[in-house]
VMD Tcl script that draws the C-alpha trace (Angstrom):
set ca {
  {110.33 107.51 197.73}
  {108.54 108.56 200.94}
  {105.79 106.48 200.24}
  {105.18 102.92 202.00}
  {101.95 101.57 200.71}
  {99.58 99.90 203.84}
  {99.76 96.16 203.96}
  {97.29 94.88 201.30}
  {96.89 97.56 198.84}
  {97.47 97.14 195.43}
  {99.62 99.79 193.53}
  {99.32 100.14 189.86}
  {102.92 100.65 189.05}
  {102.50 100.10 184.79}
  {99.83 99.16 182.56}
  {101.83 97.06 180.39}
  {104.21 94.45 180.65}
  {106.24 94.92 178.81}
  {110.39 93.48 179.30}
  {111.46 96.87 178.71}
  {109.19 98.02 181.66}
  {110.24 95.62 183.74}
  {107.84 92.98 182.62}
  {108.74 89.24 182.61}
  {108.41 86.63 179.61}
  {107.71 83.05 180.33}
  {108.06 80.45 177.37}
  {104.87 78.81 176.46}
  {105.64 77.62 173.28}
  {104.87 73.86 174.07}
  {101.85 74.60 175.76}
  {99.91 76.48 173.48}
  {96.73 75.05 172.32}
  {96.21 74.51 168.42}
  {93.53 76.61 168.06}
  {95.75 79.87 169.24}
  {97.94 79.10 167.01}
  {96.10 78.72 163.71}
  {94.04 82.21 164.65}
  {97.55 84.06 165.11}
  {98.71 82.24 161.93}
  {95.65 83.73 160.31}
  {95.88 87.22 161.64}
  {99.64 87.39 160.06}
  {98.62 86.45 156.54}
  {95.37 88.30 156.94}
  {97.67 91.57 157.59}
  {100.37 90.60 154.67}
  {102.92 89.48 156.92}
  {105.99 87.09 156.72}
  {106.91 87.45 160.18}
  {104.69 89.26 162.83}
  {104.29 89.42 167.00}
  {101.09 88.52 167.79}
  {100.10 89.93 171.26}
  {97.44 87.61 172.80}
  {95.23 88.78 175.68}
  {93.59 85.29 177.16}
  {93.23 83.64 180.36}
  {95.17 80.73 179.31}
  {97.36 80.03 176.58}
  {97.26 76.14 176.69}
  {93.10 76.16 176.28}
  {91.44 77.60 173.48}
  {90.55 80.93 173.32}
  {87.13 79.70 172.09}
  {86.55 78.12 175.32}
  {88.05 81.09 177.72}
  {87.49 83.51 175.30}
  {90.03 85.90 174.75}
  {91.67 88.16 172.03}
  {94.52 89.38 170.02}
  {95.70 93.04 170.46}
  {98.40 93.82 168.34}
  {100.10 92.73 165.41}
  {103.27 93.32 165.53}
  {105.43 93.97 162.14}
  {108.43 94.29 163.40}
  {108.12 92.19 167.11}
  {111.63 91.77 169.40}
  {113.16 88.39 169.69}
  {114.48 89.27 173.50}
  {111.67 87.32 175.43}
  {112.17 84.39 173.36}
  {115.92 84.16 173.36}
  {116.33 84.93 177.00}
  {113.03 84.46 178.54}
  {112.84 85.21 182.18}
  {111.16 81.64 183.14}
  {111.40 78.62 180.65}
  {113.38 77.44 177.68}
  {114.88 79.41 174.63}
  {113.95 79.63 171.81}
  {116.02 80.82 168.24}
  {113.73 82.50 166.47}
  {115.76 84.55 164.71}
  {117.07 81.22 162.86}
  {113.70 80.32 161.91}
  {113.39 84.11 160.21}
  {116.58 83.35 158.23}
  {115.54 80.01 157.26}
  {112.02 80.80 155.76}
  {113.17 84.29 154.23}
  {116.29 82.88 152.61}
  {115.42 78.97 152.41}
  {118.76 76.71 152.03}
  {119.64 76.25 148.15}
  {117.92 79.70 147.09}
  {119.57 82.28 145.97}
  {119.70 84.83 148.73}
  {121.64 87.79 147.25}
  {120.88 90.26 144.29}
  {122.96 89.33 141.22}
  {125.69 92.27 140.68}
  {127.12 93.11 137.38}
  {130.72 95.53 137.84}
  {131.45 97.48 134.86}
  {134.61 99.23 134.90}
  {137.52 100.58 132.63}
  {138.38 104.20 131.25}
  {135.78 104.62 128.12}
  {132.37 103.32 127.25}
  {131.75 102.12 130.92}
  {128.12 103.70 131.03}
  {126.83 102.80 127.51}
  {127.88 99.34 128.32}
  {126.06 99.30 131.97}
  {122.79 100.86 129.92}
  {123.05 98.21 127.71}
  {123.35 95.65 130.11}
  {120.89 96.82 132.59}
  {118.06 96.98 128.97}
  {119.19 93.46 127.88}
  {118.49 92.30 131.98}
  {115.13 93.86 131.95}
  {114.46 92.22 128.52}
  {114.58 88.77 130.57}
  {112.01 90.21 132.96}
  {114.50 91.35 135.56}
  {114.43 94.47 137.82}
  {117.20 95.85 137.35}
  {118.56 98.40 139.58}
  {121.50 100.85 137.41}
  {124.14 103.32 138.40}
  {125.99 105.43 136.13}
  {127.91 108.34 136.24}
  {124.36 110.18 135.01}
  {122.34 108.75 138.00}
  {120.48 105.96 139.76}
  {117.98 104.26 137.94}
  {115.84 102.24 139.62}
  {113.59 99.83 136.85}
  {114.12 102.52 134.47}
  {113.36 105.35 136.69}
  {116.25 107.87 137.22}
  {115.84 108.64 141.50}
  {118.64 110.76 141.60}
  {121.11 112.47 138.90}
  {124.76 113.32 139.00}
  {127.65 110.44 138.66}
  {126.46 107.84 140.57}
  {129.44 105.30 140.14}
  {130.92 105.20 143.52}
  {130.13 102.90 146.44}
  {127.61 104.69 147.93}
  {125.43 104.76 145.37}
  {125.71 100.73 144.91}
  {124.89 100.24 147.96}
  {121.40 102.81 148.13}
  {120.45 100.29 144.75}
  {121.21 97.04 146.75}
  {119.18 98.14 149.48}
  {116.29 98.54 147.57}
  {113.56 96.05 148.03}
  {112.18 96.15 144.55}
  {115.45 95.31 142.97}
  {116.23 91.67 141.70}
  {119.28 92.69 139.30}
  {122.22 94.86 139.65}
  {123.95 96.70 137.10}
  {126.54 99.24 139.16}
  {129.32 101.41 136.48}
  {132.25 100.66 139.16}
  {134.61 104.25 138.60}
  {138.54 104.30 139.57}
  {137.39 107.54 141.83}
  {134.95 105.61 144.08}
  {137.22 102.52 144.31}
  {140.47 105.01 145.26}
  {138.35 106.71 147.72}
  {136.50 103.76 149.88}
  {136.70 100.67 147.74}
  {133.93 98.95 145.86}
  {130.42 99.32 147.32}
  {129.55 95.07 147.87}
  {132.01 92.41 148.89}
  {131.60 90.31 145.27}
  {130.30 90.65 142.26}
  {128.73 87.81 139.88}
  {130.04 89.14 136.55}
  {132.66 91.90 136.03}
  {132.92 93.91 132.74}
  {136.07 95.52 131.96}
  {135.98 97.30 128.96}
  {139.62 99.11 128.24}
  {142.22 101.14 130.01}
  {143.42 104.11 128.31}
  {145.11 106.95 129.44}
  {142.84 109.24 131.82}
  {142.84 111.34 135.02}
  {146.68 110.15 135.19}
  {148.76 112.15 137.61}
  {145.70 112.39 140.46}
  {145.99 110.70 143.90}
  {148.86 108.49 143.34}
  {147.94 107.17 139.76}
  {150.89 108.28 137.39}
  {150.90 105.49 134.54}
  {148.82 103.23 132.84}
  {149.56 100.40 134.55}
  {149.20 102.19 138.13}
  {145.49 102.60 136.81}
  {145.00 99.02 135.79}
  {145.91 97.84 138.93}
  {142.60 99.83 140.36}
  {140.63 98.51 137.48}
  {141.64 94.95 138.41}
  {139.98 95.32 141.92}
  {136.85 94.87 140.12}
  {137.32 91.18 138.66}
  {139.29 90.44 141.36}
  {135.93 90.92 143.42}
  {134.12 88.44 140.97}
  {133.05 85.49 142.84}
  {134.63 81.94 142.00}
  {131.37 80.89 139.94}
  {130.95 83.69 138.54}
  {132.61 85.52 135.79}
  {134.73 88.05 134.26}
  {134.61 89.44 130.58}
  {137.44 90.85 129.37}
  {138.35 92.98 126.28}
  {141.24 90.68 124.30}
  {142.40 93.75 122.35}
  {143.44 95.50 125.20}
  {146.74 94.60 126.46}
  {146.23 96.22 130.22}
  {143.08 94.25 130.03}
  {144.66 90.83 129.25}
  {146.99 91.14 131.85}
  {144.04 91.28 134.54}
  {143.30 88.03 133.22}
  {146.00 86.46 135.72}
  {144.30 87.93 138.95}
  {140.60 88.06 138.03}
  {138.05 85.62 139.48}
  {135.44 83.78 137.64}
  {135.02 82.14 134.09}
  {137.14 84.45 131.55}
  {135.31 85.43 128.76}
  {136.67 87.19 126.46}
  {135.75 89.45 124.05}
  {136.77 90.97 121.07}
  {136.91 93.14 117.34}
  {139.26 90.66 115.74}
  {138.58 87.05 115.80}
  {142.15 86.00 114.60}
  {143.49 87.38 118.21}
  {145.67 85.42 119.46}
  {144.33 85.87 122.96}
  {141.16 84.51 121.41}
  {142.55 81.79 119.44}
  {144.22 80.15 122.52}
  {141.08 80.32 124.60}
  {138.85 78.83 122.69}
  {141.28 76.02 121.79}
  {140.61 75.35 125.69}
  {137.05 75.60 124.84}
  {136.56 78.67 126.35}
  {133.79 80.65 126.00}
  {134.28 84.04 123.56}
  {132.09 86.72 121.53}
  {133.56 87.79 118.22}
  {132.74 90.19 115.60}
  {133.21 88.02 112.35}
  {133.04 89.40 109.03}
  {130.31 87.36 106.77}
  {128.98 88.08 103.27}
  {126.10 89.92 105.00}
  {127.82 92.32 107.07}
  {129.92 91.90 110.63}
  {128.10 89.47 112.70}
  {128.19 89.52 116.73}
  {129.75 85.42 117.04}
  {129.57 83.78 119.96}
  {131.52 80.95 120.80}
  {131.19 78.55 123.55}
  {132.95 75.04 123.35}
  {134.08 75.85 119.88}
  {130.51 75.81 118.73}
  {129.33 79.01 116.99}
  {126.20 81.07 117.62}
  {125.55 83.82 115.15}
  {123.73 86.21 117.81}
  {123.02 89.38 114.98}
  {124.49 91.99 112.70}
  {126.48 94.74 114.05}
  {124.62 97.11 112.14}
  {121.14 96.36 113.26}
  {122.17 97.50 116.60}
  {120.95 101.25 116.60}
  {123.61 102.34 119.02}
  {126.17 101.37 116.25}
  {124.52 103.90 113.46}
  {124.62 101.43 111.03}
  {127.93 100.32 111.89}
  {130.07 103.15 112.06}
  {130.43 103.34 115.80}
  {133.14 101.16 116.40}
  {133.31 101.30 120.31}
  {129.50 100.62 120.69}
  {129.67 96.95 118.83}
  {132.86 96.47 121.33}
  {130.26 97.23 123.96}
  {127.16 95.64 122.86}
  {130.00 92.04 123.02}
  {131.09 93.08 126.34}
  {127.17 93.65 127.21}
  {126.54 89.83 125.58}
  {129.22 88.42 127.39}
  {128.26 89.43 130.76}
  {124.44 88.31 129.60}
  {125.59 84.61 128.14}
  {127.60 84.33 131.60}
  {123.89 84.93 133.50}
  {122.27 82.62 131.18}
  {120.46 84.85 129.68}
  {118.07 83.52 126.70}
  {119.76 84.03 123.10}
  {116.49 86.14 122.26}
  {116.10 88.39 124.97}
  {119.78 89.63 124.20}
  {119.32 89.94 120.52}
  {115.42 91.53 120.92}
  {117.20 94.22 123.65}
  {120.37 94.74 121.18}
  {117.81 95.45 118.45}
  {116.27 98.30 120.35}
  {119.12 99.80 121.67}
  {120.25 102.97 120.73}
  {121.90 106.30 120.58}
  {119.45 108.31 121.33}
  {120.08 111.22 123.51}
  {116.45 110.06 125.46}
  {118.32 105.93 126.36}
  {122.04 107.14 125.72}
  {122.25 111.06 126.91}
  {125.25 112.50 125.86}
  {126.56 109.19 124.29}
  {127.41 109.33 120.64}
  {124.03 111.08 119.93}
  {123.57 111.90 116.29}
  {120.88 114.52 116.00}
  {119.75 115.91 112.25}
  {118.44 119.65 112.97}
  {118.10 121.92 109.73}
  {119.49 119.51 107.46}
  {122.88 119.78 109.77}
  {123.93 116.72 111.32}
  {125.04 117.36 115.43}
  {126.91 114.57 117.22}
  {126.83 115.29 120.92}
  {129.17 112.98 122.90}
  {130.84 113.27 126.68}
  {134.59 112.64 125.11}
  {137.12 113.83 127.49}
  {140.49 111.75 126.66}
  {142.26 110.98 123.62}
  {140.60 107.30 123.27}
  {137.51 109.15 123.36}
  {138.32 111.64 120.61}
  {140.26 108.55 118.12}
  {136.73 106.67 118.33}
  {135.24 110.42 117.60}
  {137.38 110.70 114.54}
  {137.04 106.88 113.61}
  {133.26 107.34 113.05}
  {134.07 111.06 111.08}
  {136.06 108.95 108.75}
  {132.96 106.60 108.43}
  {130.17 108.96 108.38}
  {131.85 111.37 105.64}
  {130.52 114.12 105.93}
  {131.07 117.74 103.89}
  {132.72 119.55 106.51}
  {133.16 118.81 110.13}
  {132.83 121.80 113.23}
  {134.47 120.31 116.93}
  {133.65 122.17 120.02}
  {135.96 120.37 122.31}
  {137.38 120.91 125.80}
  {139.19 118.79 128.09}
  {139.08 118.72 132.25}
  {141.31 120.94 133.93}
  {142.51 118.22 136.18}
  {144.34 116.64 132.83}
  {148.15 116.66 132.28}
  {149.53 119.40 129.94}
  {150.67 116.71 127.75}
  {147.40 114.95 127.78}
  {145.48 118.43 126.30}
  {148.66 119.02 124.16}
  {147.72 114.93 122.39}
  {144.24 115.92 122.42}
  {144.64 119.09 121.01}
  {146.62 117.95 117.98}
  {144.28 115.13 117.68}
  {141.38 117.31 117.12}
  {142.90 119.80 114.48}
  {143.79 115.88 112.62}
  {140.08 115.22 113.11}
  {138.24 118.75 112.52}
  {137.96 121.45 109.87}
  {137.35 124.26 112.06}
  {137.75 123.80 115.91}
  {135.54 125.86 118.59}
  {137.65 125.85 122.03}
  {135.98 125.95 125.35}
  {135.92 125.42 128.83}
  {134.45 124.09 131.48}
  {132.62 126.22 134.30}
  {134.63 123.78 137.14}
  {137.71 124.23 135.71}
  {139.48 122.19 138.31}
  {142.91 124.60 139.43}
  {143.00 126.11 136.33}
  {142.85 129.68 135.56}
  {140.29 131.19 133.11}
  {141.33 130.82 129.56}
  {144.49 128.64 130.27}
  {142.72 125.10 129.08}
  {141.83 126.74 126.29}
  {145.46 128.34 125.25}
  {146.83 124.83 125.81}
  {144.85 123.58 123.24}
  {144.65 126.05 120.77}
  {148.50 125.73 120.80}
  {147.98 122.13 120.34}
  {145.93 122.53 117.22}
  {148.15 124.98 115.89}
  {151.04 122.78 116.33}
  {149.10 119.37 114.67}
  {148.86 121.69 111.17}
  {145.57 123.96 111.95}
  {145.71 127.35 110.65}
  {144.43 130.53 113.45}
  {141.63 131.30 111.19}
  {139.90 127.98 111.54}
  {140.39 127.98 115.57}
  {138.25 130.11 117.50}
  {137.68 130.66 121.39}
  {134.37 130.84 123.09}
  {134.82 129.76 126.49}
  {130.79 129.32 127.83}
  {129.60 125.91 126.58}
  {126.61 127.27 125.31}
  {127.29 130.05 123.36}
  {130.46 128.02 122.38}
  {127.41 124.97 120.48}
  {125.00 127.79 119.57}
  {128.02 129.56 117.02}
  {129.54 126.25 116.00}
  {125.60 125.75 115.03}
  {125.16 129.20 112.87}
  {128.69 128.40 111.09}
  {127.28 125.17 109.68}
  {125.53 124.87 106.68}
  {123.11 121.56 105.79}
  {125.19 118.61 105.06}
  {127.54 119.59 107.66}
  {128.46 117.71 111.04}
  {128.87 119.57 114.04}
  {130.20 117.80 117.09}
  {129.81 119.06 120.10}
  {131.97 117.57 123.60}
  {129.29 118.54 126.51}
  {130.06 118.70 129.93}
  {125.89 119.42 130.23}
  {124.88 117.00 127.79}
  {121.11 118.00 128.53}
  {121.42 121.63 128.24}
  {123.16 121.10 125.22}
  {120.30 119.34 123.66}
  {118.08 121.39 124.84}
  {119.60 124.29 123.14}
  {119.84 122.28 119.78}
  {116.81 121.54 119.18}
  {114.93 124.33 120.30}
  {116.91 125.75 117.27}
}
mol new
graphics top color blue
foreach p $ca { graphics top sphere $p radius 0.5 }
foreach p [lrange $ca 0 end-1] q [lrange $ca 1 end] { graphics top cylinder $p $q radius 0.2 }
display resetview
């Protein structure tokens, strides 16, 4: 500051110019000469660039640079706007609208296409199946689930993944041109849904679960957080609804969107009505070759395939998965998706613990047949018992638990349920048992199973899940179907069939 430079001498203060070093910018956009600009031009697409700062060293701008020679010295991927919009000398210029314009040009579609699934059971097979039938049509489909992210098929992180957060990582991702988000009543309670609108919502039932935590004490408290979801549908878009669900058909009168409804029972009258309005449906209709997947749009029939040549269905017999394969081909037919591609991606679909993990999986180790499912509410455990009834097998083993953050009276219907379902029960418990003491889940529901007509002898307590699948595994004999409830769906299978 003591310094006072004799008159005449220069003083390098910086070596760039740049505005945040107290350079200046001075517009030259209508002065520069042709040639400059078809050599920055080139330099942009020679890099791989969409939009790029070209830093030009040259006498002058306005004459070519093949005249007073000259030369470019940076390419800038990510260059500031600042000198353009408020340039120190000369007129502005609104680049950034010229960005927005040529990355998102006017009548293209400029977001990713969001499918919600929500509801209380078969939320994630349904989102699987969506997400295969979307990548079928040659789509990139980014997936969450409450088993992970998966990113074009590729799991990039594990745990449940249905909250907002995890939406939002798969809408950020660049490679992504379809999302398929599993949309959870814990993510939504605790900071809403994770994108403003949705194209299609899937809600696929409400049935009684986690009732009694943060504020939701009845069935209809937790349909009214379900119904955020097709509320968030956009006006063209649409919402498919399950018509033998009363809680569902209710949401009908606040959700956005096309309805489309689907459904187990084509003489519903919720279905009836609707397509007398020529609305758009998909049935399962009995025909003299087995229960075909109908869909209906203007009251003209497609026959789309067979129940039972969907794999996930074993043959049939798994009642919920053909009510989620129609939810999955309604929210398919409402993104225009090819007849083909949905029956080709139906067809190879299934229940394997490798595309489905822990999802009705129906292993055959030793002659024994093992069902491994995540069932963890009564719904869950009537469409274990449906298919028990179906399968018919010698002798059934149930290694069941339920969540410690469940209502008494919850574990005491589930309990009673089971001993209905089961011929001999093995009781454990989860490691997060969730307030609970040790043991006290699994004295509830031994109780339970007493009290719904099971004898002591067939009930027995092992409390570790593992230990709890390896006995219920030496008690069976071949012909015999063990069914196993895992909280660690892969450890369990692991454990299996290493056997």
């Amino acid at each position: 500051m003591e310094s006072v430079p004799e008159e005449g001498r220069f003083v390098q203060l910086k070596l760039t110019g740049n505005m945040s070093t107290g350079g200046t910018s001075i517009d030259r956009t209508d002065d520069i000469h042709p040639d400059n600009v078809q050599i920055a031009r080139q330099a942009a697409m020679t890099v791989g660039l969409d939009v790029a700062g070209i830093d030009f060293i040259t006498p002058d701008i306005a004459r070519s640079v093949r005249e007073v020679r000259g030369a470019i010295v940076e390419v800038n991927a990510g260059p500031g706007f600042r000198m353009h919009t408020h340039p120190t000398e000369g007129h502005p210029r609104h680049v950034g609208r010229a960005v927005v314009d040529m990355l998102f040009p006017p009548g293209r579609p400029s977001r990713v296409p969001i499918v919600a699934v929500t509801g209380t059971n078969g939320k994630t097979t349904t989102t699987r199946m969506i997400s295969h039938i979307m990548k079928q049509a040659g789509k990139t489909v980014g997936m969450t689930t409450t088993d992970g992210i998966y990113i074009d098929g590729t799991q990039i992180a594990s745990g449940d993944m249905s909250g907002p957060t995890s939406a939002r990582m798969v809408l950020k991702n660049p490679a992504v041109t379809f999302a398929v988000l599993e949309t959870a009543r814990g993510g939504i309670l605790r900071s809403g849904l994770g994108f403003d609108r949705c194209n299609v919502a899937v809600v696929t039932n409400i049935a009684s679960d986690h009732l009694g935590l943060k504020g939701i004490h009845t069935l209809e408290d937790l349909a009214k957080v379900k119904a955020v979801v097709p509320q968030a549908t956009l006006r063209e878009g649409a919402s498919v609804l399950n018509a033998d669900n009363t809680h569902v058909v209710d949401m009908a009168r606040t959700a956005r969107g096309e309805i489309i409804w689907f459904s187990m029972d084509e003489e519903n009258p919720v279905i009836r009505d609707h397509v007398r309005e020529k609305g758009r449906a998909i049935v399962l209709r009995p025909t003299r070759h087995g229960e075909m997947i109908t869909v209906i749009e203007h009251r003209r029939d497609t026959s789309l395939l067979l129940a039972e040549e969907i794999p996930a269905t074993i043959n049939g017999k798994v009642r919920v998965n053909i009510a989620n394969a129609m939810a999955a081909v309604g929210a398919a037919i409402a993104q225009d998706v090819q007849l083909e591609h949905i029956r080709h991606a139906l067809r190879s679909f299934t229940s394997t613990f490798y595309q489905t993990p822990g999802r009705f999986n129906l292993l055959e180790v030793d002659g024994k047949q093992v069902l491994i499912d995540y069932c963890h509410n009564v719904a869950g455990l009537e469409a274990v018992a449906d298919f028990i009834r179906r399968f018919q097998a010698d002798r059934t083993i149930g290694v069941i638990t339920m969540p410690g953050d469940r209502k008494d009276e919850d574990m005491q219907a589930f309990g009673e349920l089971a001993a209905k379902t089961f011929d001999e029960l093995i009781i454990r418990e989860d490691p997060e048992r969730r307030g609970r003491k040790v043991g006290e889940i699994a004295a509830i529901l031994t109780e339970a199973a007493q009290a719904g007509g099971m004898s002591g002898d067939r009930i027995e307590v092992i409390l570790d899940e593992l230990p709890a699948a390896r006995a219920a595994m030496d008690r069976a004999v071949k012909g015999e179907l063990v069914v196993v409830f895992a909280d660690r769906p892969a450890a369990i299978f692991e454990a299996i069939v290493g056997r």
